[in-house]
Backbone bond lengths (Angstrom), bond angles and torsions (degrees), N, CA, C in turn:
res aa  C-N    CA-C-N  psi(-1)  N-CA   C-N-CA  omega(-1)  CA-C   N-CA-C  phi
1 X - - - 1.461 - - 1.546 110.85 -
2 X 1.257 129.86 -62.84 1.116 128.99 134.58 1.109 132.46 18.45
3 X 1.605 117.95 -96.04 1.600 135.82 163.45 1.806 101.03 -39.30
4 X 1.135 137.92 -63.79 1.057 131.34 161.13 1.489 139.14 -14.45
5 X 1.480 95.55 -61.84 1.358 118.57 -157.88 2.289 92.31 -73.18
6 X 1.229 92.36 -44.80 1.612 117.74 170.26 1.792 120.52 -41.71
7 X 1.637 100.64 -50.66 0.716 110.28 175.98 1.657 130.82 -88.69
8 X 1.451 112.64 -3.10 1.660 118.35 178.14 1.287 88.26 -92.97
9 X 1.627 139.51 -33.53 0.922 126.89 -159.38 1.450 118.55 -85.21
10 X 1.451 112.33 -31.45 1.532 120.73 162.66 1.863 106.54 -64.48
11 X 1.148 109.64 -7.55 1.524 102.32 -162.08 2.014 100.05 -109.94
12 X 0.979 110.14 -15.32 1.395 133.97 -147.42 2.153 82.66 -80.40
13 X 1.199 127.26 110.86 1.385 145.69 -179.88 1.474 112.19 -79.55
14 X 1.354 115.30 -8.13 1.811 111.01 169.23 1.792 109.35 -102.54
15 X 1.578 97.73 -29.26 1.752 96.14 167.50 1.621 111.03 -71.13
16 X 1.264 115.58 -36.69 1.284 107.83 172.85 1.266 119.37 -67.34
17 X 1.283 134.65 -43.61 1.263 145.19 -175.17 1.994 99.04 -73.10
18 X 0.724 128.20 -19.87 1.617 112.30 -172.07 1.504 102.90 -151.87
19 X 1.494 118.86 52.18 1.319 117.11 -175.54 1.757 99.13 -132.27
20 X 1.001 127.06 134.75 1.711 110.87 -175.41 1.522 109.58 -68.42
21 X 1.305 117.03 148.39 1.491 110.24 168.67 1.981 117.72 -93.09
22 X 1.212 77.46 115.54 1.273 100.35 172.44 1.719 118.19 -54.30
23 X 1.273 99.17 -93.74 1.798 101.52 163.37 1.681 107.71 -23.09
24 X 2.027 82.29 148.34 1.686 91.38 154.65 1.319 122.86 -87.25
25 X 1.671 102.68 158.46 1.636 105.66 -168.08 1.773 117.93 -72.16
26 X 0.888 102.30 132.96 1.459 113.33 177.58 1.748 122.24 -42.02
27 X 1.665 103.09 151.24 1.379 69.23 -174.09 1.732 88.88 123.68
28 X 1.585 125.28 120.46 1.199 145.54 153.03 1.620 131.37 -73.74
29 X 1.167 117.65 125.14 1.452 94.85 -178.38 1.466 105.03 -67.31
30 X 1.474 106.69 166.86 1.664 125.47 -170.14 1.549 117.06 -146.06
31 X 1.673 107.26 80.46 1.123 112.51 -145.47 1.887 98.58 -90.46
32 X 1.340 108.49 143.32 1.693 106.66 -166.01 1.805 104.00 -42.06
33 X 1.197 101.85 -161.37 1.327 117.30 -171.86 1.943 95.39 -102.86
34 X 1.198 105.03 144.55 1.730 104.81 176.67 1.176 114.39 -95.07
35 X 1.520 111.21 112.11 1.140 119.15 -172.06 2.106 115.08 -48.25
36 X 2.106 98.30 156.20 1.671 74.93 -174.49 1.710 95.88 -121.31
37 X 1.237 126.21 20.59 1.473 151.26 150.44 1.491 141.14 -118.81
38 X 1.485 119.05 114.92 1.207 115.95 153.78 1.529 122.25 19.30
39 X 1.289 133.47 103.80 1.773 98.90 149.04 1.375 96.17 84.89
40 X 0.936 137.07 -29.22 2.055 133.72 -147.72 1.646 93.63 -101.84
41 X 1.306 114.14 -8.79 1.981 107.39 159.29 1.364 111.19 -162.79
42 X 1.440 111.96 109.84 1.423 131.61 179.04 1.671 97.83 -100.65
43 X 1.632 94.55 163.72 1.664 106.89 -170.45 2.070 78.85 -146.03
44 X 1.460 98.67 140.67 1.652 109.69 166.00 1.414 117.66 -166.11
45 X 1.336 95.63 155.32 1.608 111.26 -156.74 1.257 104.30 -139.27
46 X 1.442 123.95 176.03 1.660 127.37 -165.23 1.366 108.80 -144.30
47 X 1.319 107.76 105.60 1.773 107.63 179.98 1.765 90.43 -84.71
48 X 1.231 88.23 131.13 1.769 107.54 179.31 1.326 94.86 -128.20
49 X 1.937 89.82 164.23 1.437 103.63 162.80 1.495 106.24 90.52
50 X 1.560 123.61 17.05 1.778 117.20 -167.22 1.416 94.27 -115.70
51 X 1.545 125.16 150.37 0.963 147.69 -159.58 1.797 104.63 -52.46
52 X 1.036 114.05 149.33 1.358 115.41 177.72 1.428 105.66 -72.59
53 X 1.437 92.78 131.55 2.400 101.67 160.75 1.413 110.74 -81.38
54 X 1.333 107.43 167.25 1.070 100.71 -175.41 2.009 106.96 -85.56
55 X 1.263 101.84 23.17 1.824 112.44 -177.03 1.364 99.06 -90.14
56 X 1.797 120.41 -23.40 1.353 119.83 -152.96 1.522 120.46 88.77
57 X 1.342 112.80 22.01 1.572 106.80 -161.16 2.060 82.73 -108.14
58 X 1.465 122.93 166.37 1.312 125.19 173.04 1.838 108.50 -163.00
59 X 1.484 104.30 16.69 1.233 118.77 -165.09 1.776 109.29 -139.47
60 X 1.037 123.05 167.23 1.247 141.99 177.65 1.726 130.61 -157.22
61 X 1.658 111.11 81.60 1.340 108.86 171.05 1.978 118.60 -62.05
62 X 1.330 89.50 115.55 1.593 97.56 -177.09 1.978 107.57 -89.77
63 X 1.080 113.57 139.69 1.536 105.13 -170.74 1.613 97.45 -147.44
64 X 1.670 117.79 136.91 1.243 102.93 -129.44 2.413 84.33 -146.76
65 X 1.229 110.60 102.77 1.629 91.66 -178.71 1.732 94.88 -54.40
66 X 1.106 110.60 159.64 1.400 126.96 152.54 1.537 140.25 -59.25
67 X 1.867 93.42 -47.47 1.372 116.72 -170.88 1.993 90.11 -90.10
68 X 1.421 108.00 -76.72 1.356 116.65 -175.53 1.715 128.39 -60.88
69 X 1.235 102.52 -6.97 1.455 119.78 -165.23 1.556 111.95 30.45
70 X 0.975 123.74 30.60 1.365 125.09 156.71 1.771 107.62 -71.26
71 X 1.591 88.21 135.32 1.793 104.24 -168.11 1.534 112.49 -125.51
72 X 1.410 92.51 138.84 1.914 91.72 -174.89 1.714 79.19 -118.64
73 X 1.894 90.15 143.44 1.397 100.86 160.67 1.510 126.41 -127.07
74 X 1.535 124.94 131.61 1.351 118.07 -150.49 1.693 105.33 -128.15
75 X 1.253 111.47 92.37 1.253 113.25 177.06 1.135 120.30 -45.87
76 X 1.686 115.90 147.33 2.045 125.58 -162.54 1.345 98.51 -173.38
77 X 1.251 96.87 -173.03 1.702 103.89 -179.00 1.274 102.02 -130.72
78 X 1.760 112.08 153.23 1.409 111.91 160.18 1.324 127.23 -25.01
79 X 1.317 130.64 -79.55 1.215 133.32 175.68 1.615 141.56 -34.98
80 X 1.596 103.85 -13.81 1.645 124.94 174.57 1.143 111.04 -28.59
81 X 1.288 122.99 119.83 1.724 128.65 157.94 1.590 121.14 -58.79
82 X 1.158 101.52 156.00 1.440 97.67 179.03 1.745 117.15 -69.52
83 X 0.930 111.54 -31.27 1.576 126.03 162.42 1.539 117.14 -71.01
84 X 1.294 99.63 -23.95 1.991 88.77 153.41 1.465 125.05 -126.08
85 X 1.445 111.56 27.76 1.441 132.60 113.61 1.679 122.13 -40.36
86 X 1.165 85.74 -76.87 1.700 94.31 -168.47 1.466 107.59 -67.93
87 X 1.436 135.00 -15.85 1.094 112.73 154.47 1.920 137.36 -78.13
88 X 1.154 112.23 -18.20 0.945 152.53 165.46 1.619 105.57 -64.21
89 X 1.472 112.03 -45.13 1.715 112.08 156.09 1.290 99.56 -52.81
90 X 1.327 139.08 -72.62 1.702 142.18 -130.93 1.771 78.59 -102.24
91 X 0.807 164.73 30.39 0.842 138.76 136.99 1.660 123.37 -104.41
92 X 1.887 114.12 -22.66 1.529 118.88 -177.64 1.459 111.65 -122.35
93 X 1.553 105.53 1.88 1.572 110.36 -163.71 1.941 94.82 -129.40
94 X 1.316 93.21 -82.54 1.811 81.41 177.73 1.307 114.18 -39.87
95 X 1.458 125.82 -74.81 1.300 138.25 -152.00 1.774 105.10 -24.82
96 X 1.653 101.08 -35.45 1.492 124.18 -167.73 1.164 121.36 -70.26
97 X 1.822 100.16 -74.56 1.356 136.19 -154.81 1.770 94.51 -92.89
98 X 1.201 133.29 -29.52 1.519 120.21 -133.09 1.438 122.19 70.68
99 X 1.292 109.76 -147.09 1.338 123.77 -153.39 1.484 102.74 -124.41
100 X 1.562 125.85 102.04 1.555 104.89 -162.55 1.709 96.71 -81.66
101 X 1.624 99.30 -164.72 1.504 112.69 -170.79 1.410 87.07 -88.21
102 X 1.303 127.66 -72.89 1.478 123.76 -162.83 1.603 116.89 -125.04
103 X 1.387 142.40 147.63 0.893 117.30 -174.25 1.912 102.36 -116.54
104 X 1.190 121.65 -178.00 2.020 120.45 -174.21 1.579 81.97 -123.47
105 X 1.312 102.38 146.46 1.617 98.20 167.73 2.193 77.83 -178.17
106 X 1.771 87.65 166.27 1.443 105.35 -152.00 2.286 67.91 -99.13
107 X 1.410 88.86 -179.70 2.258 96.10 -179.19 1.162 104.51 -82.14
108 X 1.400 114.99 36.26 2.062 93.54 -179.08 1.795 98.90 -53.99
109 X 1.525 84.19 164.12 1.566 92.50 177.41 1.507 119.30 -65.81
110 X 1.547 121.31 -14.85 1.476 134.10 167.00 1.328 107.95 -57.33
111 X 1.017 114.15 -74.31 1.548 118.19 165.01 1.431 151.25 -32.88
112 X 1.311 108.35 -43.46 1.737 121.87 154.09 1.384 94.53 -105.57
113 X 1.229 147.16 73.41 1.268 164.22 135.74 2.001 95.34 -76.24
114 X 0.847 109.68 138.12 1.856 119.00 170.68 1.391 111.10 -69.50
115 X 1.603 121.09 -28.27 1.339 118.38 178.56 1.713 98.69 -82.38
116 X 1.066 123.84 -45.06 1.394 117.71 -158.85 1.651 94.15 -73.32
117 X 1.350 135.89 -40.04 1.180 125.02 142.78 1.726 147.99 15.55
118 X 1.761 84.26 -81.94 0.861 114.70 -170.15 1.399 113.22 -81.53
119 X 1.076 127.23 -44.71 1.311 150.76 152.53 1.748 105.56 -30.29
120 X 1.259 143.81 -53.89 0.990 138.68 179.55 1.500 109.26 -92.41
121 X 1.238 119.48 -47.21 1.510 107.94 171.51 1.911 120.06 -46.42
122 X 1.317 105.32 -42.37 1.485 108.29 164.76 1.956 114.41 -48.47
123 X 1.379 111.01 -15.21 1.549 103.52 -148.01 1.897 85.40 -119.81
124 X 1.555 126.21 -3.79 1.425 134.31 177.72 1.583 93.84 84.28
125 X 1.342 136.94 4.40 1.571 128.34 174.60 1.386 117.67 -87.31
126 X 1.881 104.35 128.89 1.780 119.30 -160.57 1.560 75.02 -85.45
127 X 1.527 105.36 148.92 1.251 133.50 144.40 1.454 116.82 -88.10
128 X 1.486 116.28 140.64 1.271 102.66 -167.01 1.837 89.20 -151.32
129 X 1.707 103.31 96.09 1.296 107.37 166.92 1.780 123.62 -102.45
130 X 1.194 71.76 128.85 1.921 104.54 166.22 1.504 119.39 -36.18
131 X 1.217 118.39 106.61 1.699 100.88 170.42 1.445 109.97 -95.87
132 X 1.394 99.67 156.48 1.828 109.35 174.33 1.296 114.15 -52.32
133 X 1.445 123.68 150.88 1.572 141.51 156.83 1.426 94.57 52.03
134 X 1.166 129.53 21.23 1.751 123.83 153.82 1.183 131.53 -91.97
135 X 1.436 119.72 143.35 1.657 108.12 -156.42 1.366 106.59 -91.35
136 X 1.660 121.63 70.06 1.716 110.39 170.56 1.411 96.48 -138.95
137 X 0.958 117.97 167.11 1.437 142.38 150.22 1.612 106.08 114.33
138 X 1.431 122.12 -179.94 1.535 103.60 -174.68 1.766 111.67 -99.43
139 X 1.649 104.70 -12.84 1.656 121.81 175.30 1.814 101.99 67.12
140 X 1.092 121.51 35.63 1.133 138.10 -164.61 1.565 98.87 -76.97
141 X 1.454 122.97 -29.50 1.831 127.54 -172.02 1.647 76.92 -86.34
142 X 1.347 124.19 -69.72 1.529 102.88 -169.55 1.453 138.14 -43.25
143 X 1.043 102.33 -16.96 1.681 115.63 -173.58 1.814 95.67 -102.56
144 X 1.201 135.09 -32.15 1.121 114.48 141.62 1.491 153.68 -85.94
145 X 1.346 113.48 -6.55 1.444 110.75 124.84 1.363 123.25 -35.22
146 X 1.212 150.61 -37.57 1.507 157.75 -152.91 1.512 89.77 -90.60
147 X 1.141 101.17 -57.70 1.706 105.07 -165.21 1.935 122.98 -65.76
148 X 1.450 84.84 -44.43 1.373 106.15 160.66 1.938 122.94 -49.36
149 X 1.668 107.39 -50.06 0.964 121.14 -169.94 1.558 118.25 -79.66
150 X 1.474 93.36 -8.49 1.243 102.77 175.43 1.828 119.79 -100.45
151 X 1.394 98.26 -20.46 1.769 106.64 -173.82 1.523 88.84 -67.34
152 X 1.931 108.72 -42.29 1.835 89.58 -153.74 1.379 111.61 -84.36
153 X 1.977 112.02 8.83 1.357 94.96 173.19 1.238 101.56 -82.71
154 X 1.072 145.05 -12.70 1.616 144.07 -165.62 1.709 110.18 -80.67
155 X 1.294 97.94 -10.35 1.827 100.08 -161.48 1.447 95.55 -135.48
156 X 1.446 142.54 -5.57 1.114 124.34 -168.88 1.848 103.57 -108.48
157 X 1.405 104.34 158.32 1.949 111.66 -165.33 1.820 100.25 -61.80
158 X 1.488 83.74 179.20 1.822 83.20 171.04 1.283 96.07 -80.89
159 X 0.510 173.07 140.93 1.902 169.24 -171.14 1.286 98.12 122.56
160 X 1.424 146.83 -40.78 1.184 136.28 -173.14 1.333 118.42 61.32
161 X 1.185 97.86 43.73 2.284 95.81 -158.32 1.568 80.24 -129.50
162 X 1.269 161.88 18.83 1.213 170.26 172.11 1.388 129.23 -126.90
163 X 1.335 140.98 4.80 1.265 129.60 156.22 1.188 124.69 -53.64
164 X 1.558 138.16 -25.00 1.413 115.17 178.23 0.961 106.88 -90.70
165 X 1.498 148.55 22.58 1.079 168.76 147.08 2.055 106.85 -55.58
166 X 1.102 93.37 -24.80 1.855 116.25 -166.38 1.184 108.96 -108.63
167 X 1.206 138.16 -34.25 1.404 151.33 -178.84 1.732 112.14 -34.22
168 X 1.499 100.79 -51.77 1.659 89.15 -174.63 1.037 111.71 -94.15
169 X 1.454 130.71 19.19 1.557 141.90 -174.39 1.338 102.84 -106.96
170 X 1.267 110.63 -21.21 1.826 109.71 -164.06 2.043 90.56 -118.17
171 X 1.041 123.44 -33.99 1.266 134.38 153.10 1.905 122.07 -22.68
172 X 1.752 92.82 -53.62 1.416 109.79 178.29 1.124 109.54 -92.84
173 X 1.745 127.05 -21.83 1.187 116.99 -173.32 1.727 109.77 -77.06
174 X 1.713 114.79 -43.46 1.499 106.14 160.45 0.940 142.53 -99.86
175 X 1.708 113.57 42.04 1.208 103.54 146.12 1.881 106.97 -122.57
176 X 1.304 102.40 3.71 1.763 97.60 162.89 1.904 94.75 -86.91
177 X 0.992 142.58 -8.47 1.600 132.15 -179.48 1.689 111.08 -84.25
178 X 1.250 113.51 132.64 2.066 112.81 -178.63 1.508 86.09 -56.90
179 X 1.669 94.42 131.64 1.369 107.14 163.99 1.899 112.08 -84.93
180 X 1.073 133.88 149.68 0.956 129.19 -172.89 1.805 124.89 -89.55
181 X 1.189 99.76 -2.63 1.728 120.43 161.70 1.354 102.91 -62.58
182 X 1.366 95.68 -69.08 1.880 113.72 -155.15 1.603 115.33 -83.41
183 X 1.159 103.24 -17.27 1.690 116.69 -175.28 1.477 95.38 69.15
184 X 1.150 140.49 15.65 1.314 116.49 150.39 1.614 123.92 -163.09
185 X 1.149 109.26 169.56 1.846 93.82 -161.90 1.456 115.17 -42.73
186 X 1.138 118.38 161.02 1.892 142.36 170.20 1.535 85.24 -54.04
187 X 1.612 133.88 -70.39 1.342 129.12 -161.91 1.213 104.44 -63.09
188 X 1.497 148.96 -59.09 0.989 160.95 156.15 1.669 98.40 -1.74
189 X 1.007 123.74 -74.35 1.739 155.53 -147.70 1.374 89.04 -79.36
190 X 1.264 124.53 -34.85 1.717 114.80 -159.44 1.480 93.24 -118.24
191 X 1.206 135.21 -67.25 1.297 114.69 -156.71 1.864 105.08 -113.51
192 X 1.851 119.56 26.43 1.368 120.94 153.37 1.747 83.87 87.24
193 X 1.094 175.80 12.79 0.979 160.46 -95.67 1.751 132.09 115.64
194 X 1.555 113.56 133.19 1.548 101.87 -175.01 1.560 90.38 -104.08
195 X 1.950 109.00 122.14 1.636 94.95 154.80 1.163 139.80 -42.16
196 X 0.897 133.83 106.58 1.851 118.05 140.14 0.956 117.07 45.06
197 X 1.322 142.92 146.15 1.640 147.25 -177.61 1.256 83.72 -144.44
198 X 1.775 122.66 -177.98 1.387 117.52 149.11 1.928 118.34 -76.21
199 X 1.102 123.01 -9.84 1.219 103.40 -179.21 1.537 114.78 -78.76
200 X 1.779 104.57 -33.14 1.697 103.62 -161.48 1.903 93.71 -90.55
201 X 1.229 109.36 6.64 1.393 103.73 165.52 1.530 131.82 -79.16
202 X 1.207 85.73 -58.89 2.066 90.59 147.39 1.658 109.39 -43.58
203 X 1.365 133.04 -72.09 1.179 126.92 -160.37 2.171 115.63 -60.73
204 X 1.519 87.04 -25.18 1.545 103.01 177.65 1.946 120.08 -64.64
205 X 1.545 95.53 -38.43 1.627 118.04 -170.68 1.497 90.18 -78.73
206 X 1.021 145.38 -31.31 1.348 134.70 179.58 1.466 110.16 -87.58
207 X 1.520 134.00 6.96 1.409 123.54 169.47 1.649 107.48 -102.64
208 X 1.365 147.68 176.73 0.928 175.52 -29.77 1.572 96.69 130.55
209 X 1.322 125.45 132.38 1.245 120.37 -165.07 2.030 82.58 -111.30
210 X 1.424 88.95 140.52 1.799 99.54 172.49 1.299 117.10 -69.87
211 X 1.758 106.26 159.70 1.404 108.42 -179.52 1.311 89.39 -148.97
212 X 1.590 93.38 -178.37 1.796 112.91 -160.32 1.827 92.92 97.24
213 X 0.936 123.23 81.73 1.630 104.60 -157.32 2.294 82.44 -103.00
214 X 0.895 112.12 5.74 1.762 113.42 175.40 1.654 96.27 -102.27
215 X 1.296 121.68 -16.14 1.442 97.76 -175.58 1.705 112.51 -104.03
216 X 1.320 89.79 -26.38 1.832 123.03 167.51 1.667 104.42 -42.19
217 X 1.848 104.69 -62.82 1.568 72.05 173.30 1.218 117.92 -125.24
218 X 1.298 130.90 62.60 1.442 135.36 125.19 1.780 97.46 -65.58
219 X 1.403 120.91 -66.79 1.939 101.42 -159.20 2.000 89.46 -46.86
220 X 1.501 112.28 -46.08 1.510 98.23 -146.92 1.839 98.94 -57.12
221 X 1.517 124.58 -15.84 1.628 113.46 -168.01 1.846 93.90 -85.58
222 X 0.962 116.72 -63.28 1.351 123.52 169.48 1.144 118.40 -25.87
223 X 2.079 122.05 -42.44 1.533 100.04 163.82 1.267 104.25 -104.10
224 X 0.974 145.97 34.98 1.439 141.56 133.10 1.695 114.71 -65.86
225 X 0.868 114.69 -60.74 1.328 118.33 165.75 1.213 112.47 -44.75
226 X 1.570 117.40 -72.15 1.917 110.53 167.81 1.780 107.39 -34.94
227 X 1.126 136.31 -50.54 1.352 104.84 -153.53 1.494 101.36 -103.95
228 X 1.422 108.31 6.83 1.689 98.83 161.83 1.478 121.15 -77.37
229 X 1.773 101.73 -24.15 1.247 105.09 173.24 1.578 104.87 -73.76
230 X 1.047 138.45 -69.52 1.328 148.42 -177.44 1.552 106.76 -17.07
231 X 1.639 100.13 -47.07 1.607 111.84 -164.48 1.946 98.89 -57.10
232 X 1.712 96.54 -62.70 1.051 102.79 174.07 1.533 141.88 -56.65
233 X 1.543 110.56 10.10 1.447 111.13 -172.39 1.864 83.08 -134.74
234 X 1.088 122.04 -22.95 1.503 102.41 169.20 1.558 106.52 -69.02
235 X 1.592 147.00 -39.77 0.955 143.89 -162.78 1.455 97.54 -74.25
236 X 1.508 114.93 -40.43 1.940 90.49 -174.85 1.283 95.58 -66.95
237 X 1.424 143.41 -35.86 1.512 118.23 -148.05 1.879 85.34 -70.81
238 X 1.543 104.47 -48.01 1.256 78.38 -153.53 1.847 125.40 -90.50
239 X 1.716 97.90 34.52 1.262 121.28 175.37 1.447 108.23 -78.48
240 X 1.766 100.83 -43.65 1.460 120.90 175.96 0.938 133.82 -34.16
241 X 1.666 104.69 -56.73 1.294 145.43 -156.41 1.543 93.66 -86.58
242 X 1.354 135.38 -32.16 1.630 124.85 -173.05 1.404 77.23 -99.41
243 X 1.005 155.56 -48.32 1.909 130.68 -174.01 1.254 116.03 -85.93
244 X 1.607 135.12 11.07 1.208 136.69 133.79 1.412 112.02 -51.55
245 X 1.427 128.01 -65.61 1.486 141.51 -175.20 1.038 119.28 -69.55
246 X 1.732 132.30 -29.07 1.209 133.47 178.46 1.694 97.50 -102.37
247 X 1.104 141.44 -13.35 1.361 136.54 159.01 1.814 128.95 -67.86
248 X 1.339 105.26 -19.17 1.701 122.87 -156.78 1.935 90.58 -90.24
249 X 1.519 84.58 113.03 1.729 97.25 -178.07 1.562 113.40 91.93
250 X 1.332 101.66 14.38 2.144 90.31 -172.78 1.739 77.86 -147.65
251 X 1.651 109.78 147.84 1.010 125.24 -168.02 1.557 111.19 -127.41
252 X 1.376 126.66 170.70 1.782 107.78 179.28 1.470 103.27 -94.88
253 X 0.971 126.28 134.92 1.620 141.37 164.51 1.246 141.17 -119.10
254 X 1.168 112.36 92.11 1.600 136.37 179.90 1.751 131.39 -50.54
255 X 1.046 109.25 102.67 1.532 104.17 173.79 1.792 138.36 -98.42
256 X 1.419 117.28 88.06 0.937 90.80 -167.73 1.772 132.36 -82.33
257 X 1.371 128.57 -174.04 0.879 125.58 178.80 1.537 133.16 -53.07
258 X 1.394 121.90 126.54 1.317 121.68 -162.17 1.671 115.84 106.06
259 X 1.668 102.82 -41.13 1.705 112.10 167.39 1.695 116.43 -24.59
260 X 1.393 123.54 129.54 1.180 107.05 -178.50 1.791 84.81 -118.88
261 X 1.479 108.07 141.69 1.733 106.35 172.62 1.253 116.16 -146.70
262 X 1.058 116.94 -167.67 1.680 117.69 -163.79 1.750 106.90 -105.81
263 X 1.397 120.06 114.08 1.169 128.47 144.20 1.291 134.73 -34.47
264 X 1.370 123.97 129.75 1.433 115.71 -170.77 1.891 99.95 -107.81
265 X 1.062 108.27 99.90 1.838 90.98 -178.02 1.427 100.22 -81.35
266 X 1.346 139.27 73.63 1.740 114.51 176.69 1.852 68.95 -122.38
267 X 1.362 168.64 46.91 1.032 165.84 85.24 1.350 130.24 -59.08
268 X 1.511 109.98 -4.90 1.707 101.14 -158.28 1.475 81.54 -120.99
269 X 2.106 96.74 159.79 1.216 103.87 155.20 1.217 124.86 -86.65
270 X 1.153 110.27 122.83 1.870 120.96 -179.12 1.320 123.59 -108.26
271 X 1.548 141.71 170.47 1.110 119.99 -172.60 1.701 87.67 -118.20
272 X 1.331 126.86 55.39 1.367 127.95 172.87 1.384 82.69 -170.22
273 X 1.573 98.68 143.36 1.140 125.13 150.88 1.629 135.82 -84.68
């Protein structure tokens, strides 16, 4: 009676249909591919919606390496065209980096725009957009947005009309800080070295500048090479380590063709609540 009673109820199509789901959703995380160059896959996102400066700026394009996580941030406004996007690329991103292989970005309408498109398909660069509430990618621009959003509350007036005023101060501060992916700073990771601040500049002008400048950079290619490797073997562990935690209790589940299953609308727009 039991087994029965068990079984209409697992089978029963109005408990399924209007019962909350308990369990986590099915489904492995699927963390991108780790980049094996510099620069060669960026991911970027747009904190909108922040108080106007007095420059006119109310926006923030965040742009993010993949491998080095070193991040440039380029003040804008909501309203930016995709064509002053893309200049705004060649002016804070190419000029720098080059031209990566592919870039991560969430569907703003800038983005699957036909010009912004077109513009990279001419140049051999994959676009590679993000879908909602799916378990891939590493969300690495979102989590610096967080970090970001948090330095300029610490530094910006009561007026709030001055954060991009802060941008290249908080810019240098995370990527001279150990990132906690890579075990060591964004600058570190990208260009072998942390610039200069004003304090270690004073301490720098008082040493003796090195010589042997042929043996100087053989070590400097050799640890470039070391910490590209480094970069790249801290990100699997700690790729691991978020699909250890986001894997524990959720299993992979296959549907094949013809499968009929249950929709979850707590994501969609519906015209019922």
């Amino acid at each position: 009676m039991a087994r029965s009673i068990k079984k209409y109820i697992a089978d029963c199509e109005d408990c399924r249909r209007n019962k909350p789901r308990l369990e986590k959703t099915p489904g492995l995380l699927e963390p991108l591919t780790i980049p094996n160059k510099r620069w060669s896959s960026i991911s970027m996102d747009f904190i909108t919606d922040l108080p106007s400066t007095k420059r006119g700026h109310n926006s923030i394009w965040v742009v993010v390496d993949r491998l080095t996580k070193r991040c440039h941030f380029i003040a804008t406004t909501k309203d930016v065209t995709a064509q002053q996007v893309a200049t705004l690329f060649i002016d804070n991103i190419w000029r720098l980096h080059g031209i990566p292989q592919d870039i991560v970005s969430d569907r703003d309408s800038k983005f699957v725009s036909g010009f912004w498109s077109q513009v990279f398909e001419t140049v051999s660069t994959k676009l590679k957009m993000t879908v909602a509430y799916r378990a891939q990618g590493d969300g690495q621009t979102e989590r610096m947005n967080h970090t970001l959003e948090e330095y300029l509350r610490c530094f910006v007036s009561p007026q709030q009309d001055d954060w991009d005023l802060h941008l290249a101060n908080a810019e240098f501060a995370i990527n001279s800080a150990v990132n906690s992916s890579i075990k060591m700073s964004s600058f570190e990771a990208d260009l072998g070295y942390v610039p200069a601040n004003p304090l270690t500049a004073v301490a720098e002008s008082s040493r003796k500048g090195l010589r042997g400048g042929r043996r100087q950079g053989v070590k400097f290619t050799e640890h470039q090479d070391a910490v590209l490797r480094q970069c790249q073997e801290a990100l699997e562990d700690d790729q691991a380590r978020m699909a250890d935690v986001y894997d524990k209790g959720r299993k992979e589940q296959e549907f094949g063709v013809g499968d009929q299953v249950y929709l979850s609308t707590k994501n969609l727009d519906t015209a019922h609540t």
